[in-house]
C-alpha positions as a Markdown table, in Angstrom:
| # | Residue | x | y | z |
|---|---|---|---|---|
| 1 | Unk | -29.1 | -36.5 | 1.6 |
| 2 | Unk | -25.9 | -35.7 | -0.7 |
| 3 | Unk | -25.1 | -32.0 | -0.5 |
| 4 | Unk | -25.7 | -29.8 | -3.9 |
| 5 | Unk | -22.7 | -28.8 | -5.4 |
| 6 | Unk | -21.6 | -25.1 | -5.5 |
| 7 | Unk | -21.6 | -23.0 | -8.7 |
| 8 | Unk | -18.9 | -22.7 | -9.9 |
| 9 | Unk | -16.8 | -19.4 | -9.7 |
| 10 | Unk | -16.3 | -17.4 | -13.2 |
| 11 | Unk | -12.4 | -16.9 | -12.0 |
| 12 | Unk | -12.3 | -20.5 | -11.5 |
| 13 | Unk | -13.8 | -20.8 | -14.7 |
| 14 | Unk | -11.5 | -18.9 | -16.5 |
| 15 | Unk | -8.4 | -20.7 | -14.4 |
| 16 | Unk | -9.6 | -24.3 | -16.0 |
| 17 | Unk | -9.2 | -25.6 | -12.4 |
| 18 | Unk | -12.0 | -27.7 | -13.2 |
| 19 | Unk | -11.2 | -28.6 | -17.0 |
| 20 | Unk | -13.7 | -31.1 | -18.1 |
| 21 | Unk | -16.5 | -28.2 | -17.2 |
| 22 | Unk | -14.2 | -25.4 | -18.9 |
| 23 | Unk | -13.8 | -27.3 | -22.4 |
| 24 | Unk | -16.8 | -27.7 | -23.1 |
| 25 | Unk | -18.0 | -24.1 | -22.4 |
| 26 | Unk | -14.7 | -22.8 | -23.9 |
| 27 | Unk | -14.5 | -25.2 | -26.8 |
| 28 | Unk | -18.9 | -24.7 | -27.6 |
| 29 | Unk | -18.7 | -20.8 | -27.7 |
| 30 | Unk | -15.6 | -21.0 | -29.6 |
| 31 | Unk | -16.8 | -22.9 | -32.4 |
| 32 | Unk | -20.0 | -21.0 | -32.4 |
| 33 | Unk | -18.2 | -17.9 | -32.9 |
| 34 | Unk | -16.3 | -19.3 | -35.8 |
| 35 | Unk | -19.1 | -20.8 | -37.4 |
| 36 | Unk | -20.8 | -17.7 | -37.7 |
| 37 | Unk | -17.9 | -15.7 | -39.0 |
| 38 | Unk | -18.8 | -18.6 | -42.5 |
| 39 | Unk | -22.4 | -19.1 | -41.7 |
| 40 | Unk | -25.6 | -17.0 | -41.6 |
| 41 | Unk | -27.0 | -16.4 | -37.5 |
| 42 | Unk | -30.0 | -18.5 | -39.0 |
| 43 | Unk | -28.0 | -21.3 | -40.3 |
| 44 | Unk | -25.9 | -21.5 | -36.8 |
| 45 | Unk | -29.0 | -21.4 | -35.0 |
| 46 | Unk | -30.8 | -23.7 | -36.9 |
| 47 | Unk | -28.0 | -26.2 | -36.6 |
| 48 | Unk | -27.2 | -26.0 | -33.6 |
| 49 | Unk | -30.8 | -26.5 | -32.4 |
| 50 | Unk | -31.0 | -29.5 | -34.7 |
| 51 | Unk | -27.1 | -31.1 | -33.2 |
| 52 | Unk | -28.9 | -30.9 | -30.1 |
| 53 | Unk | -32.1 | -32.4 | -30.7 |
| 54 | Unk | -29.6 | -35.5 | -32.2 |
| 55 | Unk | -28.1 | -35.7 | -29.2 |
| 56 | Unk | -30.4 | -35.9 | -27.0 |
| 57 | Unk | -32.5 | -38.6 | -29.3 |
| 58 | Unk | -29.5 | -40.7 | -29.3 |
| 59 | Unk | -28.9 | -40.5 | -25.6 |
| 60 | Unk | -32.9 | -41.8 | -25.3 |
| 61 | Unk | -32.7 | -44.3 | -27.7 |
| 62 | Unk | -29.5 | -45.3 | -25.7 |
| 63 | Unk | -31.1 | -45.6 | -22.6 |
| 64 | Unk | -34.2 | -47.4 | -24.1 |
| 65 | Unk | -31.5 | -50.1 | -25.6 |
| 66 | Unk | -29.5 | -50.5 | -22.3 |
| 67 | Unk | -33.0 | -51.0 | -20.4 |
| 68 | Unk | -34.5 | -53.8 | -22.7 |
| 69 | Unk | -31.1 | -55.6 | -22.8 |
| 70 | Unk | -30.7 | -55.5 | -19.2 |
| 71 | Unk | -27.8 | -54.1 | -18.7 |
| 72 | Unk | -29.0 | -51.1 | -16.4 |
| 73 | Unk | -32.2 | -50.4 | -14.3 |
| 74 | Unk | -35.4 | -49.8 | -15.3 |
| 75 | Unk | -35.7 | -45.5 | -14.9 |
| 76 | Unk | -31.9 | -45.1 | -16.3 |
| 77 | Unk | -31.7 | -41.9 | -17.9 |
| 78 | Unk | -28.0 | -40.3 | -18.9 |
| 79 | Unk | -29.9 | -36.8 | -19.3 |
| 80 | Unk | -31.0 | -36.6 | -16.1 |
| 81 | Unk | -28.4 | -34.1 | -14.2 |
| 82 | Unk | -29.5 | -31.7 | -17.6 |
| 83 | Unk | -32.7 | -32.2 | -17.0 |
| 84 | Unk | -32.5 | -31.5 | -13.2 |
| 85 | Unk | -30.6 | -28.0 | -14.3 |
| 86 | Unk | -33.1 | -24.7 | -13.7 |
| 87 | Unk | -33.2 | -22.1 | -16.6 |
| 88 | Unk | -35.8 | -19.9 | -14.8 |
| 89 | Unk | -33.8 | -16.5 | -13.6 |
| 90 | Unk | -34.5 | -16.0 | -9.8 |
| 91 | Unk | -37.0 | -12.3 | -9.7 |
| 92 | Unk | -35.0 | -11.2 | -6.7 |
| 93 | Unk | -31.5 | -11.1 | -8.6 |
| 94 | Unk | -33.0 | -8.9 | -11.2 |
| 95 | Unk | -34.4 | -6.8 | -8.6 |
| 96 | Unk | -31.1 | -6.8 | -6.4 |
| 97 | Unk | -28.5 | -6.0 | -9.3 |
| 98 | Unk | -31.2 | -3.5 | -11.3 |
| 99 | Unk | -30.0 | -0.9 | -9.2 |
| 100 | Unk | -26.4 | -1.4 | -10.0 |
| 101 | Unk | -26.8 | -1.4 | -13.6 |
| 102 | Unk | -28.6 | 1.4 | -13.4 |
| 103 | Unk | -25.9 | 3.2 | -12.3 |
| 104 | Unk | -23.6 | 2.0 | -14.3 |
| 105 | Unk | -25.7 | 2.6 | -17.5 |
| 106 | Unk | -25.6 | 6.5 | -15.9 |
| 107 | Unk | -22.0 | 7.1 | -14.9 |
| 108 | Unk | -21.1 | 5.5 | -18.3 |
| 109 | Unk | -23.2 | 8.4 | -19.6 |
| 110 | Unk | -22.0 | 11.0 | -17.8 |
| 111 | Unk | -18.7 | 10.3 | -18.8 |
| 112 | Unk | -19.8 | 10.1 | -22.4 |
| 113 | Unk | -20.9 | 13.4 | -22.1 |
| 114 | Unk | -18.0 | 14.9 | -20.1 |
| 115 | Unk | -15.6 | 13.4 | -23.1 |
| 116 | Unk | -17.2 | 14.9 | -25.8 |
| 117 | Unk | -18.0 | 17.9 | -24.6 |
| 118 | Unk | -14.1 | 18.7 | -23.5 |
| 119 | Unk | -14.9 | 19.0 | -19.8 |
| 120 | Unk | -11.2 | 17.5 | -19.2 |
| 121 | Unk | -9.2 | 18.7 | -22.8 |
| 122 | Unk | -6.6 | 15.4 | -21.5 |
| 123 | Unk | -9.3 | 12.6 | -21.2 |
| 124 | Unk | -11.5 | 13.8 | -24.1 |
| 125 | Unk | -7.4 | 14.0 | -26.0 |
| 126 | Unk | -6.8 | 10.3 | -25.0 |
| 127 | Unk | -10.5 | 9.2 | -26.1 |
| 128 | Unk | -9.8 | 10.5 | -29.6 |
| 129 | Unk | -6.3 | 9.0 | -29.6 |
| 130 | Unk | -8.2 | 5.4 | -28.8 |
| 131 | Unk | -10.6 | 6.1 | -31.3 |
| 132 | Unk | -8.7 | 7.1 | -33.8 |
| 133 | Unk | -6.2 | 3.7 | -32.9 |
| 134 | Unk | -10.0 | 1.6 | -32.9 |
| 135 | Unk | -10.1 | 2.8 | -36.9 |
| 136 | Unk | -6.9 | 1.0 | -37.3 |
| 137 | Unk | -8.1 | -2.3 | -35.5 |
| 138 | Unk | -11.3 | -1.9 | -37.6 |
| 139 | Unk | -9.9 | -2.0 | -40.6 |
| 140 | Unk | -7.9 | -5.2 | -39.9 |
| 141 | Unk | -10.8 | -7.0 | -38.1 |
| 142 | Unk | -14.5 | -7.0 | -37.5 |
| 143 | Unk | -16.4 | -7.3 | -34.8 |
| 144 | Unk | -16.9 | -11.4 | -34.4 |
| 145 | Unk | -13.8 | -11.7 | -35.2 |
| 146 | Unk | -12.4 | -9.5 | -31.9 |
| 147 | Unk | -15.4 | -11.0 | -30.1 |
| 148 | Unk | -13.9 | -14.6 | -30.8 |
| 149 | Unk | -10.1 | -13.2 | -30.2 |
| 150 | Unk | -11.9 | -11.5 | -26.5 |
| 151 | Unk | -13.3 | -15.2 | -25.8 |
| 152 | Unk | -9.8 | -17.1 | -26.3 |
| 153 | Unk | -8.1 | -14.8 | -24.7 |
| 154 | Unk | -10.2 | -15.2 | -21.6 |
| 155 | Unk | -9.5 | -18.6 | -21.1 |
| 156 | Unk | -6.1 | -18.1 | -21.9 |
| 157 | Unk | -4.4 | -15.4 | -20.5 |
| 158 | Unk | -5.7 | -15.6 | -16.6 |
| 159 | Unk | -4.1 | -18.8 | -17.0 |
| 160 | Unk | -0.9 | -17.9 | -18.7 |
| 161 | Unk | -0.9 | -14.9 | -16.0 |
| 162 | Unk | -0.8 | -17.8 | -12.9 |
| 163 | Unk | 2.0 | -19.4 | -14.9 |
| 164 | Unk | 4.3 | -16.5 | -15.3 |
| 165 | Unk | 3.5 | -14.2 | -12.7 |
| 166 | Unk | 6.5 | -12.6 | -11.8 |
| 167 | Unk | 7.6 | -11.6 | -15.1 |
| 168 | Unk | 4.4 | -10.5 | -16.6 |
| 169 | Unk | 4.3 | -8.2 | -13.3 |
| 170 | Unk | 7.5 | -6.9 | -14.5 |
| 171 | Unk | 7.2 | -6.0 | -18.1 |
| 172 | Unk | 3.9 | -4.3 | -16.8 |
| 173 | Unk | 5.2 | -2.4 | -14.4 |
| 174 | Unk | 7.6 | -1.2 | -17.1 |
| 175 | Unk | 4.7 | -0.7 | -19.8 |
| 176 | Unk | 3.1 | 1.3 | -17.0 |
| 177 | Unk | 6.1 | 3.6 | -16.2 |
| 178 | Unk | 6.9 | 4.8 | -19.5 |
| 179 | Unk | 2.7 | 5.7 | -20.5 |
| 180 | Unk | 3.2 | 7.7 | -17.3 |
| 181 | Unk | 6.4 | 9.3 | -18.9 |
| 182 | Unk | 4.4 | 9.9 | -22.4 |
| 183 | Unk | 1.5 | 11.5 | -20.8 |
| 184 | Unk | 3.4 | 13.9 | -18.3 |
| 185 | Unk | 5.2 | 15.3 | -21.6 |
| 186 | Unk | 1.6 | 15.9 | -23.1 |
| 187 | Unk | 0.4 | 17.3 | -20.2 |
| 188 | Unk | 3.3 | 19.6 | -20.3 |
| 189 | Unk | 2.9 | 20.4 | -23.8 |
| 190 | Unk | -0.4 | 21.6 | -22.9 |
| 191 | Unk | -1.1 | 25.6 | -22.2 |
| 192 | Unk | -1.6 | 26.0 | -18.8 |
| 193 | Unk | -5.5 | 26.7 | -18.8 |
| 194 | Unk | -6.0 | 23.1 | -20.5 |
| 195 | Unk | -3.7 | 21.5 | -17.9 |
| 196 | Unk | -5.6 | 18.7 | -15.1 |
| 197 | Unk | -5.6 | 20.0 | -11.5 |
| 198 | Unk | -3.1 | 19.0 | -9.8 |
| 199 | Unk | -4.2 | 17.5 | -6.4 |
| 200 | Unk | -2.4 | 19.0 | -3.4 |
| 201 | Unk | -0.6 | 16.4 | -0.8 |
| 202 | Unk | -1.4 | 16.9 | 2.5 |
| 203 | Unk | 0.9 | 17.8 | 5.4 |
């Protein structure tokens, strides 16, 4: 008996190391994306549904044509690996990651709360400087539109990362060093009551 095939990995996913699965994901969601940034949810929907059922009428209709001229078996069918394909989501999954999103749903909370009520002046003064910067990006894009820039990047950049390792590393690092500059000066700026804890090393 041939062995089933793994799933494959989302980080290999994103790494195109198996390209002629990655297209097609990448390349359906894309255009699905755009379409809807011209086209009504209903209208992608509907056509979409309706590409699909075309496809899959030509595909039978194939088959039947191959069969009565001979050229492959009787039982030939070019959608059977689709149709072998399980949508039904396993009960025990739910139940073994409920718990985790649970508390992820609370700690997001939590930290919602400590933010906007001033718990730590510096994080809740860095949340307003990204939200203020978000009304910026707002007002040059909406939200499919960053959705659709998220997607391509995905695909892209894990890849372009692999490629040019060492010097993305670099220019990070360096990205990295001088936000830690510009927030020890803020820090300093601040009056001493408002200032973070610092931790104390141990001996």
């Amino acid at each position: 008996m041939a062995e089933t095939a793994a799933p494959m990995s989302a980080t290999a996913l994103l790494h195109w190391q198996e390209p002629m699965l990655t297209a097609p994901i990448f390349g359906s969601v894309l255009v699905a994306l755009v379409s809807l940034a011209y086209c009504s949810l209903l209208s992608v929907t509907s056509y979409t549904a309706l590409l699909l059922l075309t496809a899959v009428a030509v595909a039978k209709v194939y088959a039947f044509v191959m069969v009565k001229a001979g050229k492959v078996e009787e039982g030939f069918d070019p959608l059977a690996k689709v149709a072998a394909v399980s949508l039904s989501v396993p009960e025990d999954l739910v139940t073994a990651h409920a718990p985790c999103l649970t508390g992820a749903v609370n700690a997001a909370l939590a930290r919602a709360k400590a933010l906007f009520l001033l718990t730590s002046p510096v994080d809740t003064l860095k949340f307003g400087l990204c939200l203020y910067l978000l009304t910026f990006l707002g007002a040059w894009f909406n939200a499919l539109t960053l959705v659709t820039l998220a997607w391509v990047a995905a695909f892209t950049l894990p890849k372009l990362y692999l490629n040019n390792q060492a010097a993305v590393d670099e220019v990070v690092a360096k990205v990295v060093g001088q936000v830690e500059e510009v927030k020890a000066k803020v820090v300093e700026a601040l009056p001493a009551a408002m200032r973070p804890p610092v931790a104390k090393k141990e001996e």
